[in-house]
C-alpha positions, -999 to 999 in steps of 0.1 A, spaced: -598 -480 212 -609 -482 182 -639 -462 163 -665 -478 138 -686 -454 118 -717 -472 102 -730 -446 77 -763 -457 56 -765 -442 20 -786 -409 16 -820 -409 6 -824 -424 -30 -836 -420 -63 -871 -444 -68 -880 -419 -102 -866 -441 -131 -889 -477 -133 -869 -502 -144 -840 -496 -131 -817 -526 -112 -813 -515 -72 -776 -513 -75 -779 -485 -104 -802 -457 -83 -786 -428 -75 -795 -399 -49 -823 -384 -51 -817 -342 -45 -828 -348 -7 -800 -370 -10 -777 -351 -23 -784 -329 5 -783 -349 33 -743 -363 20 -726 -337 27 -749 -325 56 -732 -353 72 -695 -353 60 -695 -316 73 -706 -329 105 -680 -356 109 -656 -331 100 -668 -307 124 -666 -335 147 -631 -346 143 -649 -381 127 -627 -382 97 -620 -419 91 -584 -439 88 -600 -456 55 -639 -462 47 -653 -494 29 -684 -487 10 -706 -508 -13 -704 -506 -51 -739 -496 -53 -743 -461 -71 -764 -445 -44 -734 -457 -17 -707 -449 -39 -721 -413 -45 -727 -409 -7 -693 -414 6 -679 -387 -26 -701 -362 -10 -696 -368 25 -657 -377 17 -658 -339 1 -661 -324 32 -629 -338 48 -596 -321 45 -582 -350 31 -603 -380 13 -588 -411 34 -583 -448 9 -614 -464 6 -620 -500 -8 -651 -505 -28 -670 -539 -20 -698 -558 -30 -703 -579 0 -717 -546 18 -745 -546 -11 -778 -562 5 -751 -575 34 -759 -597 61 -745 -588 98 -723 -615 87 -705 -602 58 -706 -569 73 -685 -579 99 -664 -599 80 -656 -569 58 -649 -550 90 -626 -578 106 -607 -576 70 -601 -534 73 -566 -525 75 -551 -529 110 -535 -493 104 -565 -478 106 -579 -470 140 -617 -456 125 -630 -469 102 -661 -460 81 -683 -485 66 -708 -470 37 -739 -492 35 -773 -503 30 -803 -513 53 -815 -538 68 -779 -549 76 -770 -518 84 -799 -514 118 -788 -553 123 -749 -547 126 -753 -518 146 -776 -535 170 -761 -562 173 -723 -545 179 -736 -523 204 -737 -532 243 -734 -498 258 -736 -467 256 -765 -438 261 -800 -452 270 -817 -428 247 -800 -432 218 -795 -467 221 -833 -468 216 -835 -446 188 -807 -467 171 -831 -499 178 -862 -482 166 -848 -473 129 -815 -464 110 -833 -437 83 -810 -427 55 -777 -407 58 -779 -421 91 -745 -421 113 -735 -447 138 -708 -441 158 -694 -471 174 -665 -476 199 -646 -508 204 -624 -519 229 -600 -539 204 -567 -541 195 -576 -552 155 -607 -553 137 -600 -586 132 -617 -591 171 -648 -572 164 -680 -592 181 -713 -589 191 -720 -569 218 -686 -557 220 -692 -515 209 -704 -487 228 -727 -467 208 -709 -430 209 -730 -410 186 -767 -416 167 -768 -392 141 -791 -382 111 -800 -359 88 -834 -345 104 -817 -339 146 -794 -313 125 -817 -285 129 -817 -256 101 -794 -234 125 -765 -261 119 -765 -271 161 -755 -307 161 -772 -331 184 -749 -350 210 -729 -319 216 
């Protein structure tokens, strides 16, 4: 069994006009919500084999603060085919990970991001499959389970959706949802 972990960037910076799309940074509620999450997948024994993330700033800056929270910061490859990514190249990107690593974490953008997911996931809780269908918000954590022996066989509808997490079901107390 392997684990997928589709992790959209935090909330981003939309302050400096002008700017190209694959330059913005986090915006603070960003820079928040990071390592929010990373502490959570730490907490949650989610700590990935090796991550891929986009070479966009805000991505890029997303997975150092979530990767901060780990005990150890696992390889991660930078790639441009997860910037504005179909389902596609998502998956091809995912079918290329290293068979060594059993999860994976894939750092990314929307609307690929809500499309993969959807379109990986076959099973899995009734509520939160909906949840996942209705929107993938920000810092937002899919956790996927597949039934493969290499990423290489990743399909449609072959994951069970494990865990939908975000920034906002963490309540201020720090109880995590899907406990």
């Amino acid at each position: 069994m392997r684990r997928l972990m589709l992790l959209r960037h935090a909330k981003s910076d939309w302050s400096s006009p002008g700017q190209s799309d694959h330059a913005r940074e986090l915006a603070p509620r960003g820079r928040k919500a990071a390592p929010l999450m990373g502490r959570y997948m730490a907490e949650h024994a989610m700590i990935p084999d090796h991550a891929i993330v986009s070479t966009a700033a805000r991505t890029r800056e997303t997975w150092g603060l979530v990767a901060d929270m780990f005990p150890r910061k696992p390889p991660a490859d930078f790639e441009d085919r997860i910037y504005e990514a179909s389902p596609r190249d998502i998956l091809t990107a995912i079918a290329e990970a290293p068979a060594s690593a059993q999860s994976l974490l894939v750092v990314g953008h929307n609307p690929g991001f809500h499309e993969t997911a959807n379109l990986l996931v076959d099973s899995g809780d009734k509520r939160m499959r909906r949840v996942l269908s209705e929107k993938f918000p920000t810092a937002g954590l899919a956790v996927i389970g597949l039934d493969i022996a290499d990423w290489a066989a990743i399909r449609p509808g072959s994951g069970r959706l494990e865990r939908f997490v975000t920034p906002r079901a963490i309540d201020a107390a720090g109880n995590w949802p899907n406990d």
